[in-house]
C-alpha positions in Angstrom: 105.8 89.8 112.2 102.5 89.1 113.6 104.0 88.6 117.4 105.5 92.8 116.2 102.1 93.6 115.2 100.4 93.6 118.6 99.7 96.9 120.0 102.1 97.9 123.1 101.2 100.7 125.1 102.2 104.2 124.0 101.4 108.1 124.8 101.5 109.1 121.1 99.6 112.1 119.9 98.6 113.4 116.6 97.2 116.9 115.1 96.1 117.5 111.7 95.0 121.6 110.6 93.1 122.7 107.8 94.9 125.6 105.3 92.4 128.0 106.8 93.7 128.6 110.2 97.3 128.1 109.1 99.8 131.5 109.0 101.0 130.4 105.5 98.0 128.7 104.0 99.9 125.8 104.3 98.6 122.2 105.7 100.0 120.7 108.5 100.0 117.1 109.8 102.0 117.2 113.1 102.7 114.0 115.6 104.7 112.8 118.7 105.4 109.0 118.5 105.9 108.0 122.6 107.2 104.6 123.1 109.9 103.1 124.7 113.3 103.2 122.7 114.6 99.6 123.2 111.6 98.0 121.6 111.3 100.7 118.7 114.3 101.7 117.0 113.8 105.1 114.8 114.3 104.3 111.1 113.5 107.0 109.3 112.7 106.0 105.4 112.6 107.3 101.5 111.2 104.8 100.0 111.0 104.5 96.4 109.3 102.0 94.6 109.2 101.5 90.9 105.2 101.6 90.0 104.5 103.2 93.5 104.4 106.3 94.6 107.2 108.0 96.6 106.7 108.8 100.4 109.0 109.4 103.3 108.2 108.3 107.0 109.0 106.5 110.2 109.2 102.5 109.6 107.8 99.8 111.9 109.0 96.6 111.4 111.0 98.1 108.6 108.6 97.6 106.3 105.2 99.4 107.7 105.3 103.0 108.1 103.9 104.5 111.5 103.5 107.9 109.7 104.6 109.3 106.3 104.2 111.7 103.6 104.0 110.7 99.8 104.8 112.3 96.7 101.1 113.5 96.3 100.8 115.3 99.5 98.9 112.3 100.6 100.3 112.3 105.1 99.1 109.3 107.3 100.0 109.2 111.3 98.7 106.9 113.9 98.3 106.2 117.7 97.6 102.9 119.3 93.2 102.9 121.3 91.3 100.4 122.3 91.7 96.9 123.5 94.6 95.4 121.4 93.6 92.6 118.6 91.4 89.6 117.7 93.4 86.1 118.6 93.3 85.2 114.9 92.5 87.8 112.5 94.8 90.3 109.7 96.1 93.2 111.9 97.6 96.0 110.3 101.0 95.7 109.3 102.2 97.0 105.4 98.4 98.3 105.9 99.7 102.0 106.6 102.4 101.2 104.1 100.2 100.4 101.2 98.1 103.2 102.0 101.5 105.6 101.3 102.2 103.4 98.7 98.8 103.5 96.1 96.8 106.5 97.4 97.2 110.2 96.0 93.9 111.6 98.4 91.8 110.9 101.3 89.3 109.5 99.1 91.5 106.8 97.4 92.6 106.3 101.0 88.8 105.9 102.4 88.0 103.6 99.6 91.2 101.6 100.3 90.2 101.3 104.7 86.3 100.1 103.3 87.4 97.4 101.0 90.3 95.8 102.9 89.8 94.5 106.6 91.4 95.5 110.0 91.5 94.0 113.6 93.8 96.3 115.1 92.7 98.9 117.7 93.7 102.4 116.6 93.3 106.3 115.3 94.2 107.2 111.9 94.8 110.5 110.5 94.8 110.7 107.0 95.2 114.2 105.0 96.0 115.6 101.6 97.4 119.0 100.4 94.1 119.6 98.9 93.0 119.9 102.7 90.9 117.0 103.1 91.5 115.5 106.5 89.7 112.1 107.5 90.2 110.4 111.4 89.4 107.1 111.2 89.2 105.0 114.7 89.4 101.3 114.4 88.5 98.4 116.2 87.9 94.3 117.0 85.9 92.6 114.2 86.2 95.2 111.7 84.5 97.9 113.4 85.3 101.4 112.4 84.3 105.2 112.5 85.1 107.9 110.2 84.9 111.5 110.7 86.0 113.7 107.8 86.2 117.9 107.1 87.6 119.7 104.4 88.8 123.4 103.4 85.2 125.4 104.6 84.6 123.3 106.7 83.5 124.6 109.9 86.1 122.6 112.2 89.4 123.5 111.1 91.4 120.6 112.3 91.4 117.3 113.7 93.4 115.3 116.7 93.3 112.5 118.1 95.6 110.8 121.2 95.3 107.0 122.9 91.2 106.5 123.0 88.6 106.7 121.1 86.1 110.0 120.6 83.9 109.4 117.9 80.8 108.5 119.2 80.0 104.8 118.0 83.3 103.8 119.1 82.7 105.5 122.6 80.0 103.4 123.0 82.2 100.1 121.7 84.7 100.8 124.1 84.1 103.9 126.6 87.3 103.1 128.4 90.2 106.0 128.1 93.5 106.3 129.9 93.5 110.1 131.4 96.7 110.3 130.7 95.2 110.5 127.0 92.4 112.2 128.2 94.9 115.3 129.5 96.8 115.3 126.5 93.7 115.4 124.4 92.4 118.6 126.3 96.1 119.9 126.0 95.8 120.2 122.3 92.5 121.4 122.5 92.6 124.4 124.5 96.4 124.9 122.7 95.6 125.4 118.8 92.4 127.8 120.2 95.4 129.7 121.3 97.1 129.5 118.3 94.3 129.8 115.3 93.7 131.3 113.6 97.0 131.7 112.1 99.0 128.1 113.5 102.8 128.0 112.4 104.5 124.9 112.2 106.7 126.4 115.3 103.3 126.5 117.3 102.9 122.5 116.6 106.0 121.5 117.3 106.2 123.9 120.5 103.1 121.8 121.4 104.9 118.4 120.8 107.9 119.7 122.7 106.4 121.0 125.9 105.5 118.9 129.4 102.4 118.8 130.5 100.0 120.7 131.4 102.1 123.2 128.6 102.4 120.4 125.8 102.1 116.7 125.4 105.6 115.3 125.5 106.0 112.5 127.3 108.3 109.6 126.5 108.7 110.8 122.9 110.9 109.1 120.3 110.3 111.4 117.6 108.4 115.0 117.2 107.4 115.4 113.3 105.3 118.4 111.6 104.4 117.5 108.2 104.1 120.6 105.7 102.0 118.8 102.9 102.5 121.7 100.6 106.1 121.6 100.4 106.5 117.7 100.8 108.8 118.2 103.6 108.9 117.4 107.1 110.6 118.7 110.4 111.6 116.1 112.9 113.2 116.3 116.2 114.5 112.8 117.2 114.4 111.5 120.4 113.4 114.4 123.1 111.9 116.7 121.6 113.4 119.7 124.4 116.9 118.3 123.7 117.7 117.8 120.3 117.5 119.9 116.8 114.5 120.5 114.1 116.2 118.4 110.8 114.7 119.0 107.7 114.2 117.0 105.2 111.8 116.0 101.9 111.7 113.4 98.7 114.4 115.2 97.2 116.9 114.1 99.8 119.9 112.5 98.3 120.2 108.8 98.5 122.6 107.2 101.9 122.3 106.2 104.8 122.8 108.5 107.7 123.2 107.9 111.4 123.6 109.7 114.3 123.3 110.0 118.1 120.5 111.5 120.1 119.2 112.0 123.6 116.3 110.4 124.8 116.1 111.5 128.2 117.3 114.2 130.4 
């Protein structure tokens, strides 16, 4: 599990938006997860835990979660930044997981990230249907950022890609892939297009296009997160050649399998 752990490169990208510049008041948590297929196979989970709370979301290592939604309206997504891992120190996997698992709000989920340690390089996204919304970058040795808004806020949404942007962690590692960079400016000038009144067609439009239009690149899944319905929207494998499925918590119990294409 700790070999799995260590960050690989990807071209993920990750949008959070606040109820106020949303067509249905709604909150959205939208994300593309770009890897390559052979080393992540897409497991999409329910997972239901007797004395935890219910959540649904992508699994890594089948028992982390890359991204999810819980029964509380409590949505976490990631993307790998930075410089990889410390040699000998906890990295982060069931640290997502737990965070699904035990948390009903950003703040239970902030208190969870101060008190437990991390050494792996990445951005978090964490939001609630209360419209909090917290990005939290993480590096080597523990080090961490946190920038959080909430409904009134002045900044109406959050998004992160591959490097890091908050200013302390700039300055810890000022490196940045421009394909991140691009992608990153993509999304910006994108939801100014769309607010004040972003659908969750607008987000997953934006996960579906090619650059310079959108930020799909090698992407294994496309999710948008509505975190007042508990549901989410997911186009598996290329996001410009398969389907928007549906689903939520309420989903009846199975296993289901099915082909998609991952490429044109």
């Amino acid at each position: 599990l700790y070999t799995l752990s260590y960050p690989r490169a990807g071209q993920c990208s990750q949008i959070a938006v606040n109820s106020d510049v949303t067509e249905n008041g709604h909150i959205f948590v939208a994300r593309n997860y770009d890897m390559f297929p052979q080393d992540n196979p897409t497991l999409l989970c329910t997972t239901k835990v007797r004395g935890k709370y219910s959540h649904i979301g992508f699994s890594y290592m089948l028992f982390d979660r890359v991204d999810g939604l819980n029964e509380h309206g409590l949505c976490l997504t990631m993307t790998q930044a930075g410089p990889g891992i410390l040699d000998d120190h906890y990295v982060d996997v069931f640290y997502r997981r737990t965070i699904l698992d035990s948390c009903r709000n950003v703040n239970e989920a902030l208190d969870f990230i101060r008190e437990t340690p991390n050494f792996c390089s990445s951005n978090m996204i964490i939001a609630d249907k209360t419209g909090n919304i917290a990005l939290i970058e993480m590096g080597l040795n523990g080090k961490r950022a946190v920038k959080a808004i909430s409904q009134g806020s002045f900044e109406k949404y959050i998004f992160t890609t591959n490097h890091y942007t908050l200013p302390s962690m700039v300055e810890y590692y000022p490196k940045s892939d421009p394909n991140s960079i691009a992608r990153y400016n993509i999304i910006k000038e994108r939801l100014k297009e769309f607010a004040p009144e972003i659908a969750k067609g607008d987000l997953m439009l934006l996960l579906s296009s090619r650059m310079p239009f959108g930020v799909f690149n090698a992407t294994l899944w496309s999710i948008v997160f509505d975190l007042n319905e508990l549901k989410a929207f997911i186009r598996f494998g290329a996001p410009v050649l398969n389907q928007v499925k549906k689903y939520s918590l309420n989903d009846p119990a199975g296993v289901r399998e099915f082909q998609v294409k991952y490429s044109e």
